[in-house]
C-alpha positions as CSV (number, residue, x, y, z in Angstrom):
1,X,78.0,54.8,38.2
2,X,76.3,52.8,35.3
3,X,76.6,49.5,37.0
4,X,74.9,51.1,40.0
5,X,71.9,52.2,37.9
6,X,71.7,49.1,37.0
7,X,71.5,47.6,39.6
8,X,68.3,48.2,42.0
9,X,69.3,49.2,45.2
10,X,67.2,47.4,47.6
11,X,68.9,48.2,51.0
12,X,72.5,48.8,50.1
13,X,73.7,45.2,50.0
14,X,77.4,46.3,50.5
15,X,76.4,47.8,54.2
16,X,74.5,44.8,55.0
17,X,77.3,42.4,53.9
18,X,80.1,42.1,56.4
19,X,83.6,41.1,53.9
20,X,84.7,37.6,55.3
21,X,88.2,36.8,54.1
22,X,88.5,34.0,51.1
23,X,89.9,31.4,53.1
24,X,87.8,28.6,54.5
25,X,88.7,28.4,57.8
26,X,87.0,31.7,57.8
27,X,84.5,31.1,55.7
28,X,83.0,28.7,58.2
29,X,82.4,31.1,61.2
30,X,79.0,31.1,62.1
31,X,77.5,34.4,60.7
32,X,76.6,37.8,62.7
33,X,72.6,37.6,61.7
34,X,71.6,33.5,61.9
35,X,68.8,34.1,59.4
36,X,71.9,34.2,56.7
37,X,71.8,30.3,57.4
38,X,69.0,28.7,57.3
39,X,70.2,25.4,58.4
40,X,72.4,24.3,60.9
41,X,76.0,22.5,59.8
42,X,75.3,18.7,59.7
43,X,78.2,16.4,61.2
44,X,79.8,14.5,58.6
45,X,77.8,11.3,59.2
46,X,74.5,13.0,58.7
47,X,75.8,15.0,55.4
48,X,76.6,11.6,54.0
49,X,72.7,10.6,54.5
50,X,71.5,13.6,52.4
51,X,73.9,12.8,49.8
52,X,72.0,9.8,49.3
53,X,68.4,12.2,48.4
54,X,69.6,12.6,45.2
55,X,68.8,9.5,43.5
56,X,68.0,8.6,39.5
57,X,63.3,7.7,40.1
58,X,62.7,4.2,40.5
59,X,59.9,2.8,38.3
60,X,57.5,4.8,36.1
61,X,58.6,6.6,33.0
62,X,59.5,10.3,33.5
63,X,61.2,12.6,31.1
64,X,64.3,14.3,32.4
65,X,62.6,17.6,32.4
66,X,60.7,16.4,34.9
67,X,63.5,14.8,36.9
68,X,64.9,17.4,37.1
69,X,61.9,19.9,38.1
70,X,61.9,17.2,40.9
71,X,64.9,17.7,41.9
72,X,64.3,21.5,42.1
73,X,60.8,21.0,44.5
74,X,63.7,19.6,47.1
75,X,65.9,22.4,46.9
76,X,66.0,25.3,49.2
77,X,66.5,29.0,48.0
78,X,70.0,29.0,49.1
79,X,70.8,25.4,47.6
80,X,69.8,26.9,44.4
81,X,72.2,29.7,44.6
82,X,74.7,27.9,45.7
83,X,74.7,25.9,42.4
84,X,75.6,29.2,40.3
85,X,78.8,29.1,41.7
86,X,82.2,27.3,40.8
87,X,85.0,28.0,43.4
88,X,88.1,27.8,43.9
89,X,90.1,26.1,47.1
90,X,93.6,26.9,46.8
91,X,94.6,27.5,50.3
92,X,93.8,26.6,54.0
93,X,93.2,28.8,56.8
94,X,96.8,28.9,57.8
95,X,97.8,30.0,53.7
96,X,98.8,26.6,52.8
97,X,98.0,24.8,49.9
98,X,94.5,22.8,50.7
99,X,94.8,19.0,49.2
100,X,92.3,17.3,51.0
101,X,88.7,17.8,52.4
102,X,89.1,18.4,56.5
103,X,86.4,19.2,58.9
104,X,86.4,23.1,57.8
105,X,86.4,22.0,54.1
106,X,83.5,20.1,54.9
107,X,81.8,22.6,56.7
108,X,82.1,25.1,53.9
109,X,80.8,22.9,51.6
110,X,77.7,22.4,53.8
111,X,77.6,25.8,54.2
112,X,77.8,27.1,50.6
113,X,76.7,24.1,49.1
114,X,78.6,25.1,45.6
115,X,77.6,24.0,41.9
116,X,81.1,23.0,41.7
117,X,85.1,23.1,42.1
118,X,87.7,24.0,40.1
119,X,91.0,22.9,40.9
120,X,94.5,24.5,40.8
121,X,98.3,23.4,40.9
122,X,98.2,23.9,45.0
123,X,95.2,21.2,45.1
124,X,97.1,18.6,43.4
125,X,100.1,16.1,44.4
126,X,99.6,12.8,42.5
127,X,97.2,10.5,41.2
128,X,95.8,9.0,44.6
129,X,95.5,12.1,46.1
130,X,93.6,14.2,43.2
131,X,91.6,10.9,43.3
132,X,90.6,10.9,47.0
133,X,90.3,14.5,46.6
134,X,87.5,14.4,43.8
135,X,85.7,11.5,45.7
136,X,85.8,13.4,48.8
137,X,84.7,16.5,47.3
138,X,81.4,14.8,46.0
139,X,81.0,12.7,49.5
140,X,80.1,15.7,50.9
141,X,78.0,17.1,48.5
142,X,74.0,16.6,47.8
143,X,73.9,17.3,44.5
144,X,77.2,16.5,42.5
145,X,79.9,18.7,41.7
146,X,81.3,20.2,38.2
147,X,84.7,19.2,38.8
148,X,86.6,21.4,36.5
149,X,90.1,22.4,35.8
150,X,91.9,24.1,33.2
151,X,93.5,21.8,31.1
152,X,93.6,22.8,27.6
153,X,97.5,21.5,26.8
154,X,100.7,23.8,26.2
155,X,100.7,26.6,28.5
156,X,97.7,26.0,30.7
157,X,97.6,22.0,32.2
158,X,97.0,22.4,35.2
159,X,97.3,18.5,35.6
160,X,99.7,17.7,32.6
161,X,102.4,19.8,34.6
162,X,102.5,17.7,37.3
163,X,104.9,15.0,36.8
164,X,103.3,12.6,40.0
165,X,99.7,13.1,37.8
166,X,99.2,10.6,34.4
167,X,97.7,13.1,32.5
168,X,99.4,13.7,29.4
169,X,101.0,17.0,28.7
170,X,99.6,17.8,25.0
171,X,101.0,20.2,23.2
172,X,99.6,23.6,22.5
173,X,96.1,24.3,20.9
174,X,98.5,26.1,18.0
175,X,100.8,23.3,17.2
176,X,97.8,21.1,16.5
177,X,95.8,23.7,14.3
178,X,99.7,24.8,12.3
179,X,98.9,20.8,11.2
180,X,95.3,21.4,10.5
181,X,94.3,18.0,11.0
182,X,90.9,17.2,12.6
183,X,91.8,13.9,13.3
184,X,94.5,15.1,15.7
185,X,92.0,17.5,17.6
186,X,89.7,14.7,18.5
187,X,92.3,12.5,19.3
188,X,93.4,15.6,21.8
189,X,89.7,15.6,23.0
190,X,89.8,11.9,23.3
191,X,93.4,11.4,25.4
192,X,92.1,14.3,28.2
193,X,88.6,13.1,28.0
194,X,89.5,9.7,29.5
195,X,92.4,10.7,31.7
196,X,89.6,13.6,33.4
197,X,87.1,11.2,33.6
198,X,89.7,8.1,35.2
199,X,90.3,10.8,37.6
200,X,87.2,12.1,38.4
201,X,87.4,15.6,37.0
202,X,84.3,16.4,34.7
203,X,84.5,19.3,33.0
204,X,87.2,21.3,31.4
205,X,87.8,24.7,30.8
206,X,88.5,24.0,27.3
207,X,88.8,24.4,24.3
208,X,89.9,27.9,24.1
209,X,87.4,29.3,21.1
210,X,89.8,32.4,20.3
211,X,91.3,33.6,16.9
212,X,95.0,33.8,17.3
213,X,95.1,37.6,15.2
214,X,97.4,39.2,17.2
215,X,101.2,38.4,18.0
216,X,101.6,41.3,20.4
217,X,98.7,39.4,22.5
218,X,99.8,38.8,26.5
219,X,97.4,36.1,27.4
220,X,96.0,33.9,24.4
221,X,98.7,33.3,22.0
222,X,99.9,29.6,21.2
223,X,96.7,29.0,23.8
224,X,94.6,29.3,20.3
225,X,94.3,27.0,18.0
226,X,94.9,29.5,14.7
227,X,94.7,32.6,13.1
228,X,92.4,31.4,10.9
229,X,88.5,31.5,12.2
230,X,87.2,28.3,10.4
231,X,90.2,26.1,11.1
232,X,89.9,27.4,14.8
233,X,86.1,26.3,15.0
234,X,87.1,22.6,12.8
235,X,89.5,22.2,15.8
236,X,87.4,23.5,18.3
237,X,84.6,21.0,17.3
238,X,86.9,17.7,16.9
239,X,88.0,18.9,21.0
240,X,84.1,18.9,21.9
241,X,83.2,15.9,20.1
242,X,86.4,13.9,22.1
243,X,85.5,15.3,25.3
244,X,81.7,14.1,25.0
245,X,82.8,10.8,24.3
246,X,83.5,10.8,28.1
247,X,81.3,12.8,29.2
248,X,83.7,15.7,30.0
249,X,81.4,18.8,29.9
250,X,83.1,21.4,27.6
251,X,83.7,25.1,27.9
252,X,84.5,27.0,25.2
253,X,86.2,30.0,25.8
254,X,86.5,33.5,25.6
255,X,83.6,35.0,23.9
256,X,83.3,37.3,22.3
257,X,87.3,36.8,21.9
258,X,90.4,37.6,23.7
259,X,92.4,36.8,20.0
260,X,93.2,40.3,19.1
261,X,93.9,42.2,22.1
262,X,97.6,43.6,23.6
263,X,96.5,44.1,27.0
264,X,95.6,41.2,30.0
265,X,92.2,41.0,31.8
266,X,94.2,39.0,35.1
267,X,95.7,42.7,35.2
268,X,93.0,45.4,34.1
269,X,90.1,46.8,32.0
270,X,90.4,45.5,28.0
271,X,88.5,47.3,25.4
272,X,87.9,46.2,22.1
273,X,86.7,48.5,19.2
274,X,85.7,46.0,17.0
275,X,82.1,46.5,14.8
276,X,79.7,43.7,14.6
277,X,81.1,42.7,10.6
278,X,84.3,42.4,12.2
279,X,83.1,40.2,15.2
280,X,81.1,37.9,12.5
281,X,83.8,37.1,10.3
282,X,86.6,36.5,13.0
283,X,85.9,36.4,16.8
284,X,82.7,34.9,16.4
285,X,83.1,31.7,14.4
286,X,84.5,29.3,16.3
287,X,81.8,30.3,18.9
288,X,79.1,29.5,16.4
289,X,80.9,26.4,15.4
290,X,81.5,25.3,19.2
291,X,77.6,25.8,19.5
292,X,76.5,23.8,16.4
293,X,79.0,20.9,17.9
294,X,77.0,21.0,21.4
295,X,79.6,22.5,23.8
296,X,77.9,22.7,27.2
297,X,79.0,25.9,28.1
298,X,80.7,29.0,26.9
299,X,83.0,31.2,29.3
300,X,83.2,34.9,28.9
301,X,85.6,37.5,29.0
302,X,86.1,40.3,30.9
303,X,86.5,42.9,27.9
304,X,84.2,45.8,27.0
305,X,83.1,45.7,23.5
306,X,82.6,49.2,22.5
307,X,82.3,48.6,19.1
308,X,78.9,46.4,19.7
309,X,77.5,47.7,23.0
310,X,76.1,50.8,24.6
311,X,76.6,49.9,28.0
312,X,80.8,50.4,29.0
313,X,80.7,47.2,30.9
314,X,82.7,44.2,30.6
315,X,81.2,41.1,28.6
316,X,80.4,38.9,31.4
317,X,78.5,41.8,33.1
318,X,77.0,43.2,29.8
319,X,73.0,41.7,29.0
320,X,73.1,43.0,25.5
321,X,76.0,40.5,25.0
322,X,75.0,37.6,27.3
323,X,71.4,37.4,26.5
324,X,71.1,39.9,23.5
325,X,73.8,37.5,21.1
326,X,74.7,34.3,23.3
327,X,71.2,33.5,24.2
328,X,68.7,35.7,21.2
329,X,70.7,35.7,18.5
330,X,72.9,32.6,18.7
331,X,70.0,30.3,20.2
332,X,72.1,29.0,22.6
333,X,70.2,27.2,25.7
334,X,73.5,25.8,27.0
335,X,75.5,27.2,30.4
336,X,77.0,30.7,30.3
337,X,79.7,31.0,32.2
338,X,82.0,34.0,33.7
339,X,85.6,33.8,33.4
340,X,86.7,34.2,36.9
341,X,85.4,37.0,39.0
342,X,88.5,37.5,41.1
343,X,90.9,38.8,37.6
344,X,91.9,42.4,37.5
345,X,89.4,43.8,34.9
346,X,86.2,43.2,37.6
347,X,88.2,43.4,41.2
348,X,89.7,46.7,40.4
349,X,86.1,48.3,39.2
350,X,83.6,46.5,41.1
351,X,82.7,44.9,44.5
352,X,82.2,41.3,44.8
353,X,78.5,42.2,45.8
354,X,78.3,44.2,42.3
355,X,79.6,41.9,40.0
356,X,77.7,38.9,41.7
357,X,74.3,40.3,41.2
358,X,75.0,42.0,37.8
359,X,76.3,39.0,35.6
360,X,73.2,36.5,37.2
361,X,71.2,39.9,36.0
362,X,72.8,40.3,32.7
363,X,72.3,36.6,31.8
364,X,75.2,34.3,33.3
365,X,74.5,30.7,34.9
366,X,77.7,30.0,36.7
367,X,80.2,33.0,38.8
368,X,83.2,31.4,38.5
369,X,85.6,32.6,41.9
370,X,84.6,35.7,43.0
371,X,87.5,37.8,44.8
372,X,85.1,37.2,48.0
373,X,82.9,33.9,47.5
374,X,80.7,34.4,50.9
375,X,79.9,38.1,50.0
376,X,78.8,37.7,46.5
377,X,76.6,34.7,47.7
378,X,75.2,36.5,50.4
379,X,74.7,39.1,47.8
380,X,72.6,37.2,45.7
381,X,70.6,35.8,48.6
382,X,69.6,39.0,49.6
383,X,69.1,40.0,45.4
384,X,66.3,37.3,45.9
385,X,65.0,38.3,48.8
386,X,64.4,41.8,48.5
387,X,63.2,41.1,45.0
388,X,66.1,42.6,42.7
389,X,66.3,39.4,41.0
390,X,63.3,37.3,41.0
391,X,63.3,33.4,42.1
392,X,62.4,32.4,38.8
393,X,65.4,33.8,37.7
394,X,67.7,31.8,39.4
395,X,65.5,28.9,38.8
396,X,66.3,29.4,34.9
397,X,70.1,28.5,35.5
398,X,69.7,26.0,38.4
399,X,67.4,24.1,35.7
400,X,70.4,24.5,32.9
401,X,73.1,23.3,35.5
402,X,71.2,20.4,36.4
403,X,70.2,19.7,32.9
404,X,74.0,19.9,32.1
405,X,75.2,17.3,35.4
406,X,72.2,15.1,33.9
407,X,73.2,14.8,30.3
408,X,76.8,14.6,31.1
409,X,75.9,11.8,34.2
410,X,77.3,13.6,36.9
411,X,74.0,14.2,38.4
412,X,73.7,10.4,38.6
413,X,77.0,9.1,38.4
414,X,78.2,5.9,36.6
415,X,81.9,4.7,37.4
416,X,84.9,5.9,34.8
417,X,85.5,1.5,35.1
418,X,89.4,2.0,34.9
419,X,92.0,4.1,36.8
420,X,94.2,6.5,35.7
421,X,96.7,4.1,35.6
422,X,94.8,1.4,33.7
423,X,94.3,4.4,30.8
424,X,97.7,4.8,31.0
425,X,98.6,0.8,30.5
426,X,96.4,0.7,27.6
427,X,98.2,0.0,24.0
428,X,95.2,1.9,22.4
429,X,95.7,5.1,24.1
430,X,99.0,5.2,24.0
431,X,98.8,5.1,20.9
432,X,96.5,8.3,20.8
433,X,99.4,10.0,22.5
434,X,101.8,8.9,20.1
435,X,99.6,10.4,17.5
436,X,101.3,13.7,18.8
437,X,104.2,13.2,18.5
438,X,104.5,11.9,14.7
């Protein structure tokens, strides 16, 4: 009832919104009102011409800021939402796993025209074919992808795992902060940074920013890098500053921390108790110290804060935690991002609709897989249109997305200069690896 309030009802988005299933063969059918689409699906041949409008100005001397507002002036009202969204692509139409872009894939893309990807163990085989994936992926796409993955070592690699794929297989965030050595945490940022970037992959879903306080907990765990705040921001930090050195745009994640709690947002609602003197000398530390190293984003969890916040709604749907600490009181400017939409603790108490149009309002850039990615789109599109969430609005994250593809040259992309392999071969990183294992 208090997310409804919220929430302005401008002509009952939810009746208006017919529930497509997630898969993209589905996704593709041509919609019941033709104003949802307001232009037609280019063949292949002529997406590959617009791919080519986005292009670094010739001549002259213009700031980025203004590069970017350029960029903007081109961009249609549904191009722009499209960029607040990161999906997932598990599965084809017929439920099995999806490994390269097809004609539907392509058509999706068109479509939806995503801010970015985020791939899974079904989207990968081996090197060549994450590779041609990637490539593929941007082909088709007018303004670049995030490319992002979860690849934080130990537990979650979603890469590492995969014997066929050269990406190393670190060890968990805890093993490194037990050794409290900075040294080895940029080295860790520094081995997946140029692995990622051989590949194609630029951004991470790492490092995880949690305090490791509670044993009992289900779903962080060895996944953090200590118990201890200020050695889990020191290692946090050395991971940032390794992954900037190849441009891999960092995510630091779950604010305002998953550390201490015994129960799983994948399954349900998570509520924390803890006060704001608490928060400031444990959870929020490493997210300070994340922010003072430049991280690029910060993700956020799906827990209800009781101890800080009137409103009993999760973090990522919560403005007096998005924009009342992340943005006011911690300055930051960078992307916010949700964890993802589809987990247990939003699908079991809101709609896709719901949560799409409450996290942009509460303060989020990027929705990270909604349970049904063509509903909470078309949620937002009709948000904007019927004036519930004002153009300028979504302008103010487009403009930090494409500030973040700028700085980390994915807007304009310069080649990684070596495969996978060749990072592989070379004596130095290997002996980055080795570092590891010592």
């Amino acid at each position: 009832m208090l997310l409804a309030a919220l929430l302005l009802s401008c002509s009952t988005t939810a009746d208006k919104i017919n529930v497509v299933p997630e898969t993209v063969t589905d996704v593709k059918s041509t919609p019941e009102n033709p104003e949802d689409i307001e232009n037609p699906p280019l063949s292949p041949a002529d997406v590959l011409n617009v791919h080519t409008a986005i292009k670094r100005p010739e001549g002259g001397e213009q700031t980025e800021e203004e590069i970017l507002r350029t960029i903007m002036k081109t961009m249609s009202l549904k191009e722009k939402i499209g960029q607040l969204f990161i999906l997932q692509i598990r599965y084809n139409g017929d439920g099995s796993p999806r490994r390269e872009v097809d004609e539907d894939l392509n058509l999706f893309l068109n479509d939806f025209k995503p801010g970015g990807i985020i791939l899974f163990r079904e989207n990968i085989v081996d090197n060549q074919q994450v590779e041609s994936l990637i490539s593929n992926l941007q082909i088709f796409s007018r303004i670049p992808l995030f490319i992002s993955v979860d690849e934080e070592g130990g537990l979650v690699s979603r890469l590492g795992k995969v014997p066929e794929v050269n990406v190393t297989l670190l060890p968990p965030a805890l093993s490194i902060g037990n050794k409290n050595n900075s040294e080895l945490a940029y080295n860790a940022g520094l081995v997946l940074g140029r692995e990622l970037r051989a590949l194609g992959v630029n951004m991470d879903m790492a490092p995880v920013a949690d305090v490791n306080t509670n044993p009992e907990n289900p779903v962080i765990g060895n996944r953090a890098y200590s118990s201890d705040p200020q050695t889990a921001g020191k290692m946090v930090t050395e991971v940032i500053r390794g992954f900037h050195k190849y441009d891999i745009a960092s995510v630091i994640k779950h604010f305002p921390g998953h550390g201490d709690t015994s129960f799983d947002t994948h399954v349900g609602t998570v509520v924390l108790p803890f006060n704001r003197d608490r928060l400031d000398t444990v959870e929020f530390i490493p997210f300070e110290l994340g922010i003072e190293a430049g991280t690029d984003a910060i993700m956020t969890a799906h827990i209800v804060m009781s101890g800080i916040s009137s409103l009993p709604l999760p973090a990522t749907l919560n403005p007096e935690i998005i924009t009342g600490i992340i943005r006011e009181e911690f300055g930051f400017d960078g992307l916010v991002i949700s964890d993802a939409l589809e987990m247990g603790a939003i699908r079991e108490n809101y709609t896709p609709e719901e949560s799409a149009v409450a996290g942009i309002k509460a303060g989020l850039d990027i929705l990270l897989m909604p349970e049904d990615q063509l509903s909470a789109f078309k949620a937002l599109l009709d948000a904007v249109h019927c004036g519930e969430i004002s153009e300028k609005r979504i302008d103010e994250s487009v403009y930090r997305i494409l500030r973040t593809k700028y700085e980390r040259k994915i807007l304009f992309p310069e080649p990684a200069g070596e495969s996978i392999e060749d990072v592989q071969n070379d004596p130095a990183h290997l002996a980055l690896i080795q570092s590891f294992l010592n």
